[in-house]
C-alpha atoms as one frame of an Amber mdcrd trajectory, in Angstrom:
protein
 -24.435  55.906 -46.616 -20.560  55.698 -46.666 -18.155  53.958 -43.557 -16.152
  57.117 -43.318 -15.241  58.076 -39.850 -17.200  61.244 -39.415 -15.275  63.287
 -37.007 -15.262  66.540 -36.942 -13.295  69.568 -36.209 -14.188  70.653 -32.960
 -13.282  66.620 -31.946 -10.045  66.121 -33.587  -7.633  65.922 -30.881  -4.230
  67.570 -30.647  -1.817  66.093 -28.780   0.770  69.075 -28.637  -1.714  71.946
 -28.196  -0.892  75.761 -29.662  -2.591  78.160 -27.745  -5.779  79.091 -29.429
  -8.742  80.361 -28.337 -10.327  78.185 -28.790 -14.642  78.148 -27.988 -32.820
  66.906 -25.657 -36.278  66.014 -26.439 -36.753  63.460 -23.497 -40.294  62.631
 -22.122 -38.870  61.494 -18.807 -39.550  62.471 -15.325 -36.655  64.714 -13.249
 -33.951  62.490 -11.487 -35.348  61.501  -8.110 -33.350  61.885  -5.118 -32.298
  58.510  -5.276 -30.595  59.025  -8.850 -29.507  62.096  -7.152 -27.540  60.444
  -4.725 -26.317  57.385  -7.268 -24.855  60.102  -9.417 -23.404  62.232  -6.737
 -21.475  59.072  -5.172 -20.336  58.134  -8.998 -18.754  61.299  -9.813 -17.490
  61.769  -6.359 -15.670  58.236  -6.896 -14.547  59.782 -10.387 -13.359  63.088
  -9.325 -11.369  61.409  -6.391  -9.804  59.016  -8.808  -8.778  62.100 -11.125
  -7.167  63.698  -8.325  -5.418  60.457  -6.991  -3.424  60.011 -10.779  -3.146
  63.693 -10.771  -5.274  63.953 -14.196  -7.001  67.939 -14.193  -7.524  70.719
 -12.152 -10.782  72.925 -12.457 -14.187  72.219 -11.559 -17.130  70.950 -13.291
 -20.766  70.337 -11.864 -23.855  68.765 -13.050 -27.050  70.797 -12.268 -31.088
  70.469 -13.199 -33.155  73.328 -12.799 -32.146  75.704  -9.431 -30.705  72.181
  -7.585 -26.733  71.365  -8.096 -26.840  67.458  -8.361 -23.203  67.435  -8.247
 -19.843  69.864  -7.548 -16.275  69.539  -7.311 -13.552  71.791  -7.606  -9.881
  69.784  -7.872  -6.685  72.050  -7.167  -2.771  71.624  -6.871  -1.431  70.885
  -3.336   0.758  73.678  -1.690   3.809  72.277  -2.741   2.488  71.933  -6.457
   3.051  67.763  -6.328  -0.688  66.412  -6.533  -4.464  67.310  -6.084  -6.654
  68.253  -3.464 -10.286  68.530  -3.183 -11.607  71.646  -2.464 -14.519  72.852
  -0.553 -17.128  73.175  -2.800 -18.582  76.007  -1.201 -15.698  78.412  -1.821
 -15.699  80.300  -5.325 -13.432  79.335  -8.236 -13.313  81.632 -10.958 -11.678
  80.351 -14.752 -11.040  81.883 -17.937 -13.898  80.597 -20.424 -12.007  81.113
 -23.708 -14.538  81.001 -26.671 -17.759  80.727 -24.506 -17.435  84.202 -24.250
 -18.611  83.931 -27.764 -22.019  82.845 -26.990 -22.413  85.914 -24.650 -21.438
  88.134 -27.334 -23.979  86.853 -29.989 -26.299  87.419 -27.376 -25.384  90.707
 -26.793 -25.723  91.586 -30.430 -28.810  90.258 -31.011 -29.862  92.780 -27.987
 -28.325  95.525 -30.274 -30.456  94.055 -33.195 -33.732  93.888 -30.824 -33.005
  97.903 -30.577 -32.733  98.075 -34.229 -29.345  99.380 -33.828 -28.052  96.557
 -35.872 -29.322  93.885 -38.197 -28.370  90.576 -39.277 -28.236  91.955 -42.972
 -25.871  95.237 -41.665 -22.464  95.023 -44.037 -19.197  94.919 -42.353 -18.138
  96.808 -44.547 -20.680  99.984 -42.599 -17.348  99.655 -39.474 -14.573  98.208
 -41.072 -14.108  98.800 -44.875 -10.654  97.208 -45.547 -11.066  93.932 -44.425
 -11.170  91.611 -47.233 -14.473  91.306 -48.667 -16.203  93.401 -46.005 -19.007
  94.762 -48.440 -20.401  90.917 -48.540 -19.940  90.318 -44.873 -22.432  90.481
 -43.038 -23.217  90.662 -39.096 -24.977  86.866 -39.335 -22.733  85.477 -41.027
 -19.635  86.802 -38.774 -21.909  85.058 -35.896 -22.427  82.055 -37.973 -18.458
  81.722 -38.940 -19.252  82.230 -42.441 -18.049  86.008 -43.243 -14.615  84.025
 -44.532 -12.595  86.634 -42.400  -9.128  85.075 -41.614  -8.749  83.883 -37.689
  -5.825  85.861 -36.166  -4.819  83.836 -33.872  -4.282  81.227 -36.858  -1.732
  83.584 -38.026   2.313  82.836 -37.340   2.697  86.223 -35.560  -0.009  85.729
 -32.997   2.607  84.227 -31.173   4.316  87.563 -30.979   2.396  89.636 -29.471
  -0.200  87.397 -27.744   1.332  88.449 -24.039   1.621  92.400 -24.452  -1.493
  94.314 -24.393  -2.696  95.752 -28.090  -5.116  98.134 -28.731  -8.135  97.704
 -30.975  -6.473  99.265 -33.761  -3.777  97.206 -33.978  -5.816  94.372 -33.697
  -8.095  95.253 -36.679  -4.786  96.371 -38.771  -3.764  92.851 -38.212  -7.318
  91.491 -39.319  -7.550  93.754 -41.954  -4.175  92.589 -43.400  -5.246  88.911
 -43.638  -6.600  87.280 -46.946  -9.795  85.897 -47.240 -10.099  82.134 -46.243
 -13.230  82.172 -48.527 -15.929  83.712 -50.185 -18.828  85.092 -47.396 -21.128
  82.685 -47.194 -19.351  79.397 -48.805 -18.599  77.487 -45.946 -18.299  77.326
 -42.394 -15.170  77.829 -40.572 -14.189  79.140 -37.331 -12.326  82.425 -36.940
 -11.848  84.260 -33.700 -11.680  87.056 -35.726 -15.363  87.031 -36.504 -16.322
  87.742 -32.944 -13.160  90.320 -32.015 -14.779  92.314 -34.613 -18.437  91.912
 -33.155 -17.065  93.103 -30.096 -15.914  96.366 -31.419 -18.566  97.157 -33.738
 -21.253  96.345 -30.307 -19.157  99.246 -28.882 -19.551 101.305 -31.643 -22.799
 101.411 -32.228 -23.620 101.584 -28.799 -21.880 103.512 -26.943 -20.701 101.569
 -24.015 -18.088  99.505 -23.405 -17.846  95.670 -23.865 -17.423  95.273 -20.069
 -20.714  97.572 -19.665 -22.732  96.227 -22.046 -22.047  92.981 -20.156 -22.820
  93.875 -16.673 -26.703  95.849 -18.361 -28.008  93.252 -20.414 -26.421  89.924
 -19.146 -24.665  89.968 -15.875 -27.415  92.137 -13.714 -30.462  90.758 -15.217
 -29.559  87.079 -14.188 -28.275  88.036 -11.050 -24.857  86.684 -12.212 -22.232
  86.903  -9.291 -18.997  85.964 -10.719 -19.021  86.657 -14.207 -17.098  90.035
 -15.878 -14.976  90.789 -18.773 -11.781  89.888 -17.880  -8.609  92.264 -18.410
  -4.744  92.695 -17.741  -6.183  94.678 -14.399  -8.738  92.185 -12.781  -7.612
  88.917 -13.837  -4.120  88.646 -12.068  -5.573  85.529  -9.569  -7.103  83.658
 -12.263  -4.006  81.493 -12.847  -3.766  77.633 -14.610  -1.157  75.434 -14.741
   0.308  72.803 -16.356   2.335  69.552 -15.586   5.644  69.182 -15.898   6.967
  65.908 -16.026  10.841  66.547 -15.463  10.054  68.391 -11.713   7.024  66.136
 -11.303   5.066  69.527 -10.393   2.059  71.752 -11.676   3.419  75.101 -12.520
   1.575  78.597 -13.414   1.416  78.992 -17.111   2.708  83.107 -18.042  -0.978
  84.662 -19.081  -2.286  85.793 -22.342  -3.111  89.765 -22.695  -6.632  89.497
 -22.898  -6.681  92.919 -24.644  -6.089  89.863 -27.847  -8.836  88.045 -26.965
 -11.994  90.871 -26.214 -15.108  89.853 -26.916 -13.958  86.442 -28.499 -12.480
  85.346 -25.369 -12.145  87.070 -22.298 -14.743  86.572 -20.149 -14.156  85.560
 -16.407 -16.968  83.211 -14.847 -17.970  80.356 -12.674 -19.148  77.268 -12.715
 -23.022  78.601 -11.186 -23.093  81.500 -13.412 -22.477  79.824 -16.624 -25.397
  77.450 -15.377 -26.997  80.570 -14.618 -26.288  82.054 -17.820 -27.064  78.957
 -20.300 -30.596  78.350 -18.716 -31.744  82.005 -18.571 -30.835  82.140 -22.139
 -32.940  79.424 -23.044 -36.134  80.791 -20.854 -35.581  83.829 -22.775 -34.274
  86.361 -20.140 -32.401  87.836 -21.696 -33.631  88.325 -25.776 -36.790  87.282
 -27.230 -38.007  83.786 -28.436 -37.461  84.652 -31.848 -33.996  86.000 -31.669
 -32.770  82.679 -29.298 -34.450  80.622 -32.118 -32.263  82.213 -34.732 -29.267
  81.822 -32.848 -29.946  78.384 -32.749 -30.831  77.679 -36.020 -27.786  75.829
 -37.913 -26.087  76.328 -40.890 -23.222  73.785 -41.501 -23.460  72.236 -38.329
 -22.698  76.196 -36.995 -25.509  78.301 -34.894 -24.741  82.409 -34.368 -22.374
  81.459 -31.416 -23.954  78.424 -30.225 -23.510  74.722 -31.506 -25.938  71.444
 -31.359 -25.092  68.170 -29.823 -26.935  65.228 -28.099 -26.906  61.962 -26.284
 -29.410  58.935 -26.062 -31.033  57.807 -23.057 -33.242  54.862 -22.914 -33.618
  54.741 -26.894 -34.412  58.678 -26.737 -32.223  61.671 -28.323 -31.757  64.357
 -26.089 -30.921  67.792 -28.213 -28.740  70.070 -26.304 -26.601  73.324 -27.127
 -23.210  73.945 -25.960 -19.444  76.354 -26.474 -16.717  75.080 -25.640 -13.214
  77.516 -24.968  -9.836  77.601 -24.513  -6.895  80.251 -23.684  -3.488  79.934
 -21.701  -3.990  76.466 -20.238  -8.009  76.946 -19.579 -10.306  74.402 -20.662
 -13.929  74.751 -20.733 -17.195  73.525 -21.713 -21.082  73.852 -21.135 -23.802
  71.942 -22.387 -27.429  72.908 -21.881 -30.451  70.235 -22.488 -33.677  72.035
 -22.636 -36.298  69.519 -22.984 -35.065  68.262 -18.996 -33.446  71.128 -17.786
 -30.260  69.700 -17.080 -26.912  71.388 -17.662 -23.084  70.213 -17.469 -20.509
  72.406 -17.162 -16.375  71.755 -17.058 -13.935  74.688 -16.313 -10.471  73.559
 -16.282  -7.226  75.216 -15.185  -5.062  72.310 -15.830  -5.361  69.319 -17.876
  -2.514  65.692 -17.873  -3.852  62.819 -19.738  -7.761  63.762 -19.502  -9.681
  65.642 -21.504 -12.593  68.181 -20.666 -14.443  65.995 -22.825 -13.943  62.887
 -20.089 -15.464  64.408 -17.928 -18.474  65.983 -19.727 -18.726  62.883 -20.768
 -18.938  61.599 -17.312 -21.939  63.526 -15.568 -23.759  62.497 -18.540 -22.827
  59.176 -18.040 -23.861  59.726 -14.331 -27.325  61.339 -15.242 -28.133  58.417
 -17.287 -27.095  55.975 -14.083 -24.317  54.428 -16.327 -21.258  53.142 -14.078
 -18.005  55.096 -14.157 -16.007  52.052 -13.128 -14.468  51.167 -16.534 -13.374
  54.843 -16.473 -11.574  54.731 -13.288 -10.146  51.406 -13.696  -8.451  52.576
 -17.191  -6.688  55.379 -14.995  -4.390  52.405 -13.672  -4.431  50.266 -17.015
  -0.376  49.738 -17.943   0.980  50.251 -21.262   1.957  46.240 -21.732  -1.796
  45.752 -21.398  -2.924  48.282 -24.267  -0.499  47.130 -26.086  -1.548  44.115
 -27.871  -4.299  46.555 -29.348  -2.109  48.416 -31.576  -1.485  47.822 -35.470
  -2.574  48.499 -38.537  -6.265  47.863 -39.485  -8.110  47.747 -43.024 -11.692
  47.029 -44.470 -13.224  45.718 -47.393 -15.849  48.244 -46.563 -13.889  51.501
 -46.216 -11.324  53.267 -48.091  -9.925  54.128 -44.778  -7.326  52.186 -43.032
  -6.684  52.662 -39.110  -3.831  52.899 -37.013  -3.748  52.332 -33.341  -1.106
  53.744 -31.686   0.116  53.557 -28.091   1.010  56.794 -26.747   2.143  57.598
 -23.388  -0.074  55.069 -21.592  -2.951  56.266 -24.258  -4.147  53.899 -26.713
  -5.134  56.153 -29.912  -6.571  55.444 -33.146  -6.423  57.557 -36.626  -8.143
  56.826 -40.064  -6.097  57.524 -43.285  -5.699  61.175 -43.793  -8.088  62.329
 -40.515  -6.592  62.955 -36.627  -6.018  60.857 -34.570  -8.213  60.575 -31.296
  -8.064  58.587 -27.840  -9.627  55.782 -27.192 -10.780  54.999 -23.737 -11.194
  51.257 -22.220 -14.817  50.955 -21.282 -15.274  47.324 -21.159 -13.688  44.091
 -21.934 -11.687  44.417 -25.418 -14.197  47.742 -26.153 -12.993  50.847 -26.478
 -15.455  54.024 -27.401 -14.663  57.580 -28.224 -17.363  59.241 -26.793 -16.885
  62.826 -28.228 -17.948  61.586 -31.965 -19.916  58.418 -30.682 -17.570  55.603
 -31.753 -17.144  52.351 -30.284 -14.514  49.593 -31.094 -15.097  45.986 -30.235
 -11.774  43.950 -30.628 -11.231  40.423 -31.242 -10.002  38.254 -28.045  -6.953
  37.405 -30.177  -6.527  41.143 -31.454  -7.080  40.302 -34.952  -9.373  42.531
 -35.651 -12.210  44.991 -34.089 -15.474  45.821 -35.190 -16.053  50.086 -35.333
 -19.725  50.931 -34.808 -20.506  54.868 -35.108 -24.028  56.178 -34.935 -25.840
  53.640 -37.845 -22.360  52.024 -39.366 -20.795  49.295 -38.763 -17.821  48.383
 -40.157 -15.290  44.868 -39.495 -11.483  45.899 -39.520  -9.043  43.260 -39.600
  -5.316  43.317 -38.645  -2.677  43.894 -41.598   0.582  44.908 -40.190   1.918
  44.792 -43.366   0.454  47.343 -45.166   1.250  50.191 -42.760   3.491  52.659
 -44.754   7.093  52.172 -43.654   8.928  54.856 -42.431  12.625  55.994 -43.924
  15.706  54.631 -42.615  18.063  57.073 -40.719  21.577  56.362 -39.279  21.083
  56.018 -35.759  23.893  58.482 -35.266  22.509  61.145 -37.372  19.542  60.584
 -35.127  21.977  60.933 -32.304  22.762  64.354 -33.905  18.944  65.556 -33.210
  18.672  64.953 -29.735  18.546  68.082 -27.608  16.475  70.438 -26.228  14.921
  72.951 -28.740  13.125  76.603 -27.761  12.226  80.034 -29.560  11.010  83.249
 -28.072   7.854  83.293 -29.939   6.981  79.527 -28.982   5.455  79.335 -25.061
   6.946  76.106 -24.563  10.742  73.693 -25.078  10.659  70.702 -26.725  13.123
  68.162 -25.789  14.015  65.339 -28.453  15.472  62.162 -27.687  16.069  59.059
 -28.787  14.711  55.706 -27.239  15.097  52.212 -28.351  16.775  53.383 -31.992
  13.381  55.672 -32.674  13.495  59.628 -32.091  10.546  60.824 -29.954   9.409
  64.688 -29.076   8.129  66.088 -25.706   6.804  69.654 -25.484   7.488  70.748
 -21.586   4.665  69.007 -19.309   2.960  66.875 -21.705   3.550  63.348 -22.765
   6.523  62.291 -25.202   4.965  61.063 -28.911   6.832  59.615 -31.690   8.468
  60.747 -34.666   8.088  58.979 -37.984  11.357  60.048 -40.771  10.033  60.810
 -43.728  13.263  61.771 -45.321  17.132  61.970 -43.661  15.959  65.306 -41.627
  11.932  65.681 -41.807  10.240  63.637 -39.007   6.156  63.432 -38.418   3.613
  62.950 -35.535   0.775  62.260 -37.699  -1.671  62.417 -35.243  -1.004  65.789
 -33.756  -0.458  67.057 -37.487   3.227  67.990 -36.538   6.445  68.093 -38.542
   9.863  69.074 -37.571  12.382  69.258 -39.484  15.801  69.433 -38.606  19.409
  70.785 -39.735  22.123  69.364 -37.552  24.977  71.971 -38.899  23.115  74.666
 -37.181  21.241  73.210 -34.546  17.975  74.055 -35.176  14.474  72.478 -36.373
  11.617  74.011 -37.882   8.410  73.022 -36.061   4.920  72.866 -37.955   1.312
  72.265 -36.449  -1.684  72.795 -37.890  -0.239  75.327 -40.832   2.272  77.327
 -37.677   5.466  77.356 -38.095   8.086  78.209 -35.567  12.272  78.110 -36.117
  13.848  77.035 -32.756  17.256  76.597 -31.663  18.721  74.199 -29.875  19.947
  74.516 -26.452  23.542  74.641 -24.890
């Protein structure tokens, strides 16, 4: 068994996000009402501390069976400055990105219960010119193996993601994407995969989407809040985002959801998605057999479900979650048969925490771990973290690791992989819950020791050897400085220079680094960004994740 860092896809974490849409066996007895209370009080603590450093909006819940162990809804003040909790008894509705896939592959294997579909039918019976579409099949579009290109991976997403586009547009665009692979190859998510599903449901049904919903989902679980959401209905479903220059949360412009369909669009709550998850998995809504084949994996991918778990008391607990994103929503659900217990996080605004900090803590809760660490870390000042950072090897691994200091957030990034934060949870131990990886320093920094899952592997410090970075004449760095925009990039970027070192800041997120690799080309490894700039015509090319965007700077 190799030391590799295994981290994987859906963990890698992005500090300057693109809009994407993203998307237990335990022999225990229930939580009494004592635990009931413990964890309650905990997460209340939590969510108050979130709100006090003005962290995320949304709400997120912890639930077993019919009983809500825990509930809390955090939302911007009137004037936009801070948080506020809310009463938990009002309703808060959120975009759910990509966990509107899971409804859809349940809504197709209703199709395939009524033999109107099968997980053998070809694409290429709806949709002949998409690339490959004669070995596509319907499982393997719900599995994200069909190979189809993801449009909103595509540079001109960014075009047209805000103006309402008809399904034939949308497919021309699919249609006129190479294949990423061969059907059946690999794994690899595509939203197009589940666009497509949503069309071809329509097809060979006869209803809409939206009505297909409401029949075989929405009325049969006695859903309240949940609907396919549209340029019509969805007006008051707003999220924001922080920015730090007016020291204010401010409404992000919407998506046309007419781009995101059945990949994306649903509308839902907090309950309902409870609802929805645990009537799924007591087979209310399609047979035994067909919830067992959507949850059967194939490279780590179920038909529009995924696998995780967490250890309590020396015992794995298998669950099955979706996670989503679109605009500035954040979501995720997690449902843990074997107990009954779900967790669900719907946010509509996210500074310096992560959905996956607090998924992270109601499990935590559950389990009657202490959130203190947590909250303490919310106060935790950059000359503390700092002693942390450098540059680590191993005689054990092939990888080396950098940990960085970035905006108050201590991260850490192997060789060639993303980076990802790292969250204080003890003294001189830092864990990144998300792909179960814990770093135990050295009192005199020298060193840490990185335990994930059965490896463990001794880093020691070796400044040295980290790669050095160009030299560039501070004032052609000077020259770079500005603030940089396009029209078919949602937000500015401002670049400035501090202590002889250029550093980026996309408008309300945290400023990061940039590392000259040549005279004009300048890096944030561990957001997978590169800009490149040309001072004669004041502009610089911006590149994440494959996207490229030219913007201009600013008078």
């Amino acid at each position: 068994m190799t030391n590799h860092l295994k981290i994987s896809a859906k963990n890698q974490i992005s500090i300057v996000t693109i809009l994407t849409l993203i998307v237990f066996v335990f022999i225990s007895t229930p939580i009494n009402a004592k635990t009931d209370n413990n964890a309650q009080t905990k997460l209340s603590a939590y969510g108050e501390a979130l709100a006090e450093h003005n962290r995320v909006l949304g709400t997120w819940a912890l639930y077993q069976g019919d009983n809500s162990l825990f509930k809390q809804t955090l939302l911007p003040n009137k004037d936009g400055t801070g948080i506020v909790v809310a009463d938990d008894k009002a309703v808060h509705q959120y975009k759910i990105g990509s966990i509107s896939k899971t409804f859809t592959a349940v809504l197709t294997f209703k199709l395939i219960e009524a033999d109107k579909l099968s997980l053998d039918t070809p694409l290429s019976k709806f949709y002949p010119n998409i690339t490959n579409a004669e070995d596509i099949t319907i499982g393997q579009m719900l599995n994200h193996h069909s190979g189809i290109g993801s449009y909103t991976d595509n540079p001109d997403f960014m075009t047209y993601y805000q103006s309402p586009q008809t399904p034939e547009q949308m497919v021309a665009r699919i249609e006129a994407l190479p294949a990423a692979f061969e059907p059946g190859e690999k794994a690899a998510y595509s939203n197009s995969n589940y666009l497509l599903l949503g069309y071809i449901l329509e097809q060979v049904s006869g209803q809409s989407y939206a009505d297909l919903l409401n029949k075989y989902i929405v009325e049969p679980l006695h859903l309240k809040h949940t609907y396919l959401g549209t340029d019509k209905n969805s007006s008051e479903v707003q999220s924001y985002q922080w920015h730090n220059d007016q020291d204010q949360w401010q409404t992000i412009d919407p998506w046309s959801l007419s781009v995101a369909g059945a990949a994306g669009a649903i509308i839902s709550t907090a309950d309902d998605l409870h609802g929805f998850f645990r009537g799924l998995f007591e087979d209310k809504l399609i047979s035994e057999k067909s919830r067992e084949q959507m949850m059967a994996l194939q490279d780590d991918y179920g038909y529009g479900i995924f696998q995780t778990e967490f250890t309590d008391k020396d015992k794995e607990i298998i669950g099955y979650w979706h996670n989503g994103g679109i605009e500035g929503f954040a979501s995720h659900v997690k449902y843990f048969p074997s107990i009954d217990m779900t967790t669900v996080v719907l946010s509509n605004g996210l500074y310096k925490s992560s959905v996956d900090d607090l998924n992270q803590a109601l499990i935590d809760a559950y389990r009657g771990d202490s959130l203190q660490s947590q909250i303490d870390a919310f106060t935790i000042k950059a000359e503390q973290l700092k002693p942390y950072t450098g540059y680590f090897q191993s005689d054990a691994s092939p990888l080396d690791i950098e940990v960085s200091l970035l905006d108050n957030q201590l991260m850490a990034q192997a060789t060639g992989q993303g980076a990802f934060p790292l969250t204080l949870d003890g003294e001189h131990r830092f864990t990144f819950a998300a792909a179960n990886i814990e770093m135990l320093f050295k009192e005199d920094y020298a060193g840490f020791t990185l335990n994930q899952g059965d490896n463990r592997t001794v880093y020691l410090r070796n400044d040295a050897a980290k790669p050095k970075a160009v030299e560039v004449d501070e004032a052609l760095l000077q020259s770079y400085t500005g603030i940089y925009a396009s029209d078919s990039f949602p937000l500015d970027i401002t670049v400035s220079l501090k202590d002889g070192q250029l550093q980026a800041q996309a408008t309300g997120q945290g400023a990061f680094p940039l590392t000259a690799k040549s005279k004009n080309e300048f890096t944030f490894a561990a957001a997978d960004i590169t800009m490149v700039f040309n001072a004669d015509n004041q502009t610089m090319s911006f590149t994440q994740m494959g996207r490229s965007f030219e913007m201009q700077k600013k008078e």
